[in-house]
N, C-alpha and C positions, 0 to 999 in steps of 0.2 A: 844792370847791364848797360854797355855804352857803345854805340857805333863802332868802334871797333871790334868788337867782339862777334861783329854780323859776316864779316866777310867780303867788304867794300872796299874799292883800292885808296890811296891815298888821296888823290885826287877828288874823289867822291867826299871825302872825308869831310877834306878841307872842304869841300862846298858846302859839306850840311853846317860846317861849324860857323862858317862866314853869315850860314843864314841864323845863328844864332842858337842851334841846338843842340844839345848833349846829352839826352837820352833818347832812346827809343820809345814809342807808346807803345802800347801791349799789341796793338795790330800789328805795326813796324818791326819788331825785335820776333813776333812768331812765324811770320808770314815771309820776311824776306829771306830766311834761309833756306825756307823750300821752295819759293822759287829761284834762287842761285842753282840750288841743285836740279832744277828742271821740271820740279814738277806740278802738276795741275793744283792747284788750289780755289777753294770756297771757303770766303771770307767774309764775313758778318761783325759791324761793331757799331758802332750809335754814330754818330755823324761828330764829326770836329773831333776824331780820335785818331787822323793823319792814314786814310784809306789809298789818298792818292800819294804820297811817299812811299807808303808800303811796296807797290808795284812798278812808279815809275824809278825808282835808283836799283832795284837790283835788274830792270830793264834795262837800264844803260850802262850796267855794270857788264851786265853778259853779253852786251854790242859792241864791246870795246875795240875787241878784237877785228870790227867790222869799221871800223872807223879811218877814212880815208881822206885826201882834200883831192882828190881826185874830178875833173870837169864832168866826166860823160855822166848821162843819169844811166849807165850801166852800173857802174859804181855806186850806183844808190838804190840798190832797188826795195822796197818798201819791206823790213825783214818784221816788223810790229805793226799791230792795228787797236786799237784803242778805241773801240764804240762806247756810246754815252748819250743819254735820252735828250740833251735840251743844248741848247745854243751856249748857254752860260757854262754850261759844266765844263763843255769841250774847249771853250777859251782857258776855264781854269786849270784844266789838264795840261794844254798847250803850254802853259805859262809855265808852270810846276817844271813840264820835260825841258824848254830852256832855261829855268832859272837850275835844275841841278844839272844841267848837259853843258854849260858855258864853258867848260875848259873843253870839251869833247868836239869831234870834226863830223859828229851825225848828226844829220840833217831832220828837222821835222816840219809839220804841217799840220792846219787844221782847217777841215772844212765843215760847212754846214749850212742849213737854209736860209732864205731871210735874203739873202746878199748875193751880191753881182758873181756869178762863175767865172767867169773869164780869167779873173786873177789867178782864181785858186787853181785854174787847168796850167797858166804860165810856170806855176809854182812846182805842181804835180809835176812836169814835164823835164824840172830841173832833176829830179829824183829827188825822193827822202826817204828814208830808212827807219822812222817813227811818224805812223800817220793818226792824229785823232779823227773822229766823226761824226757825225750823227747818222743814225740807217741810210733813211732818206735820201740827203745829199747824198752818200755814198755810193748810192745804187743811180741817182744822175752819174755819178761819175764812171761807172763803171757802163754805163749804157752807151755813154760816148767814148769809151777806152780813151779814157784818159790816166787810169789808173791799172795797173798788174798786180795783181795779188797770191801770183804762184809762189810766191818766194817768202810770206809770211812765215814765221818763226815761231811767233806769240801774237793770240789774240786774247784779248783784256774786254771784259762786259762789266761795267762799271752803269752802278747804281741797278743793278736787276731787277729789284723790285720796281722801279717805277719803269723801264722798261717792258715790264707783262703789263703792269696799268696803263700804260700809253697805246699800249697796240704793236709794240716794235719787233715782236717773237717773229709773225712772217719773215718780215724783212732781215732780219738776223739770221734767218733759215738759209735766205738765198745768198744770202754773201759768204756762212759758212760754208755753204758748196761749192764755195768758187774758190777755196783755203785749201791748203795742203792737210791729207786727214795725219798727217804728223806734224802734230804741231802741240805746243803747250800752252794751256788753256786758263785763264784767272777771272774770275767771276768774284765781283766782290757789290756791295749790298749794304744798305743802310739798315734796314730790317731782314730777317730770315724766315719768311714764309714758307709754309707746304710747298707752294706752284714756286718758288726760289730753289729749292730742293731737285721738281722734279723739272725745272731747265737743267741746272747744272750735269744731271745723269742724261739725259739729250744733246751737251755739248762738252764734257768732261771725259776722263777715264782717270777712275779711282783716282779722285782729288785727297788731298790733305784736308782734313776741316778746321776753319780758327775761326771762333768763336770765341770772342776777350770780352762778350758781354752775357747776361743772361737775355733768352728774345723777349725784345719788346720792355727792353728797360730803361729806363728812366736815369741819369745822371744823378749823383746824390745832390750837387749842388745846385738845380734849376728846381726852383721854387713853382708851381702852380697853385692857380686861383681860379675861381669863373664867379661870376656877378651874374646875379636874374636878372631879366630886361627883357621888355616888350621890343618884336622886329625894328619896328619906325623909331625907334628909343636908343638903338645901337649906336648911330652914331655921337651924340648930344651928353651919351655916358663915354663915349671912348673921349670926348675932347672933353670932359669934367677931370675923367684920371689923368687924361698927360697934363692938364696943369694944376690940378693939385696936389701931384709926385712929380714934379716938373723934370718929366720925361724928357729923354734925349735920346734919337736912334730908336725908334720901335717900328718896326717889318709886323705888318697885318698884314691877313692872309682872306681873302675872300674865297667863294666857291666860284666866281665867274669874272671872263674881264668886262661887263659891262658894269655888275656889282664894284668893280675894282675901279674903273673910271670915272661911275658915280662918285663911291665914297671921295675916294682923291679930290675930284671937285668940288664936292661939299667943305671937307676940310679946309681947302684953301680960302673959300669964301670966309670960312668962319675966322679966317687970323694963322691956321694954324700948316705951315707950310709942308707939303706935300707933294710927289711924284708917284707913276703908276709903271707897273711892269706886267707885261700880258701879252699873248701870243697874236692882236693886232696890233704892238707897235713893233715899229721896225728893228734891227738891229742896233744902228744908231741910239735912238731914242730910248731900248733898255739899257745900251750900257751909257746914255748920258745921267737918265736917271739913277740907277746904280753909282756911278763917279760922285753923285751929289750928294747920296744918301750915304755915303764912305765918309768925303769929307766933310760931312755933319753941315752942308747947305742949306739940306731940307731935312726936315724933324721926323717925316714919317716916309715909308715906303710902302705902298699898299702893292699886294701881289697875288697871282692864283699860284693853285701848287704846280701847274707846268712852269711856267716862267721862273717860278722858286729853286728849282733843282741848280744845284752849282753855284747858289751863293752862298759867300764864303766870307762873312763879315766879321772883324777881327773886335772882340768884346762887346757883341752889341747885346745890348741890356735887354731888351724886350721883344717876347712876342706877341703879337696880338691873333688870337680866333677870331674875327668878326662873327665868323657864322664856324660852325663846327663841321669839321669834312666830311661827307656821306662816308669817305672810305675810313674806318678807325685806323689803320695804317700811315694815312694820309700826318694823323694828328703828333705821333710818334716821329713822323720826317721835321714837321710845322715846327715844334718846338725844340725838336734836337739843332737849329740854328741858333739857338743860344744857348748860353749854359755850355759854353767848348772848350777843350784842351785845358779845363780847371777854373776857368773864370765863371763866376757864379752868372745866372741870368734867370729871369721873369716872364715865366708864360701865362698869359692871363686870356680867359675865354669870356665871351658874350654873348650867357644863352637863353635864348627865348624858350618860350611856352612849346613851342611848336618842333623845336628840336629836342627832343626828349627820346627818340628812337638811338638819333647819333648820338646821345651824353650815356646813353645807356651801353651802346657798342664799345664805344674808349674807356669806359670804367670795366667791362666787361674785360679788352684785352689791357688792360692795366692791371686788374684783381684788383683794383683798388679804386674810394671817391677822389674824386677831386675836389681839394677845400673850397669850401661858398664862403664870400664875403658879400653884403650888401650895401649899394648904398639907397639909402631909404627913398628919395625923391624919382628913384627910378624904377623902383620895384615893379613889375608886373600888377599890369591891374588886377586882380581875380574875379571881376566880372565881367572880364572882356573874352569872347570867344578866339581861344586860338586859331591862329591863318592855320589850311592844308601846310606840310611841309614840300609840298611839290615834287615827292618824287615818290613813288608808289613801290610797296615793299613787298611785294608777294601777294596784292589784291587786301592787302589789310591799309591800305592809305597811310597817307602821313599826318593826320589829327589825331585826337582821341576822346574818348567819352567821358564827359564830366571832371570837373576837379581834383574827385581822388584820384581817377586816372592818370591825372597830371602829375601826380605825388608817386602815389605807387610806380607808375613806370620810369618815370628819365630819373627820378632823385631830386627835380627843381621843386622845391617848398610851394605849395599851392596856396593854402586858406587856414593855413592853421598860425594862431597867435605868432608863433614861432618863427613866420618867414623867413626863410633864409641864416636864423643865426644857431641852427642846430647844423653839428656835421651831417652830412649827406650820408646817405646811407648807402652802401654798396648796392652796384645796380645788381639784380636776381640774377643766377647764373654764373656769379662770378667768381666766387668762394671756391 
């Protein structure tokens, strides 16, 4: 099938071809004819398989008619609303709806936290008729009326899943009560979770479902690995693999920005150049470092999974786990960043003794092990007592008893000859 065949007007056309495309991915080609024809859609596909195309051109297809060069902001009034859980995403939204709307006379905008209001109120005031957001900011804006939302058309909940993980459900509550209850509604998702399910029936009516992956799958082309290694050991192995695969562009992911400001600084001491992304730095300073990590100034980019959301790095080879995410969902987003739109890429994990709860949760929702490689100088002591995992799982702790334990649970090779060079065995449960 070929853009043509979607229902796009010429114009549209010619834009997508200028950006160099001529097919549709399987989200794009199922997704955008049902909403041309109006209707709610729940949409689910693995990340880098073109989610934010799917919605933004048959959005500006069906505003055409709405397109004016008109002064007053009466003529503009905000007919799309575009929520999204993170700072980055809604920049790369923003960007997407001007780079396919350049030939078109409607207007858009994007706000969000982190940054001076002021502008974004001058901007608001001019009218626009595609607004991106984040909750948050949004509901400043609406506390100051600086924004009207009676005229909404279409609202768009992009990335949903990490949306119920962030906390944003209340605040998405309150802004759709302030929406016209006829309106058409797109809900789209990296992952398709139960609680993904049951928002959609809380802000939907009898959506279309596309689903162009099976849930929680895996790209045929991204390779994973994970390597044993003691906690304090993580980093000293992550700078042994980038230079003796003399890595280029690898996005680690920690669980915390302190974790992430750490590692970053150690890196750099060691020779090996690096920038950090995390919900204390400023706007500024995530997309300075982002800008670097693009054009390959600095070798690594370490990040938490909030600041992670909405980037959108074109071939980048590697991801790194430092620590493995409590939420196994998390791990599914972390490495769906590479391995995109057909370019192969490398997820490699770094698991300790002590994470053996989380290697057992992502094997579980994978149904399948992740391959161990070792390298021998960093193996895990096996007389060294596991640290707690620090985060308590139902009054059962985050350690565990004795060395089989160690084996028998998470899948990491304890004490047997064998360390590490036998495949892992599926974690129980998962079959």
């Amino acid at each position: 099938m070929s853009f043509e065949n979607l229902g796009l007007s010429a114009d549209l056309l010619a834009t997508v071809a200028r950006e160099g495309y001529t097919e549709p991915t399987p989200v794009q080609s199922t997704a955008i004819p049902f909403i041309l024809d109006g209707r709610d859609v729940l949409a689910a596909a693995q990340t880098g398989t073109g989610k934010t195309a799917a919605f933004v051109l048959p959005i500006l297809e069906r505003l055409k008619g709405h397109a004016n060069a008109g002064f007053s902001p009466a003529r503009h009034p905000v007919r799309v609303l575009i929520l999204t859980p993170t700072r980055e995403l809604a920049v790369q939204i923003a960007d997407a709806v001007k780079t396919y709307g350049r030939s078109s006379s409607l207007r858009s905008a994007v706000v969000y936290g982190g940054t001076r209001i002021d502008p974004e109120i001058k901007l608001l005031w001019k009218g626009v008729e595609i607004l991106v957001a984040t909750p948050g900011r949004l509901l400043d804006h609406i506390g100051q009326r600086t924004v009207n939302l009676t005229q909404v058309e279409v609202l768009v909940l992009d990335e949903a899943d990490r949306m119920l993980d962030m906390g944003f459900i209340p605040d998405v509550r309150k802004i759709a009560a302030l929406l016209p209850s006829q309106r058409q509604t797109l809900l789209f998702s990296a992952t398709f979770s139960d609680d993904v399910r049951r928002m959609a029936k809380e802000f939907q009516h009898d959506p279309e479902i596309v689903e162009v992956a099976a849930r929680n799958s895996i790209a045929d082309n991204l390779t994973q690995v994970l390597y044993p290694v003691d906690q304090d050991r993580k980093a000293d192995l992550l700078i042994h693999l980038i230079q003796r695969d003399s890595m280029e562009q690898v996005l680690v992911f920690t669980r915390s920005k302190l974790g992430a400001s750490r590692l970053a600084s150690y890196l750099d001491r060691r020779g090996v150049s690096c920038s950090a992304i995390h919900g204390d730095r400023s706007q500024q300073e995530r997309t300075r470092a982002l800008e670097a990590f693009r054009g390959r100034f600095v070798k690594v980019l370490v990040a938490t999974d909030v600041a992670s959301r909405g980037l959108d790095i074109e071939d980048l080879p590697y991801v790194v786990n430092y620590e493995l995410p409590y939420e196994p969902q998390d791990y599914i987003h972390r490495i769906g960043r590479t391995g995109r739109a057909g370019a192969s890429g490398t997820a490699i994990s770094l698991v300790s003794p002590d994470e053996v709860e989380e290697l057992r949760g992502v094997q579980r929702l994978l149904r399948k092990s992740i391959p161990c490689e070792v390298v021998e100088e960093y193996l895990p002591d096996p007389d060294r007592a596991p640290a707690p995992s620090g985060r308590s799982r139902g009054g059962r702790g985050g350690g565990y008893r004795g060395r089989e334990s160690r084996y028998r649970l998470g899948g990491i090779p304890g004490t047997s000859p064998d360390y590490g060079r036998a495949p892992l065995p599926v974690a129980a449960g998962s079959r």
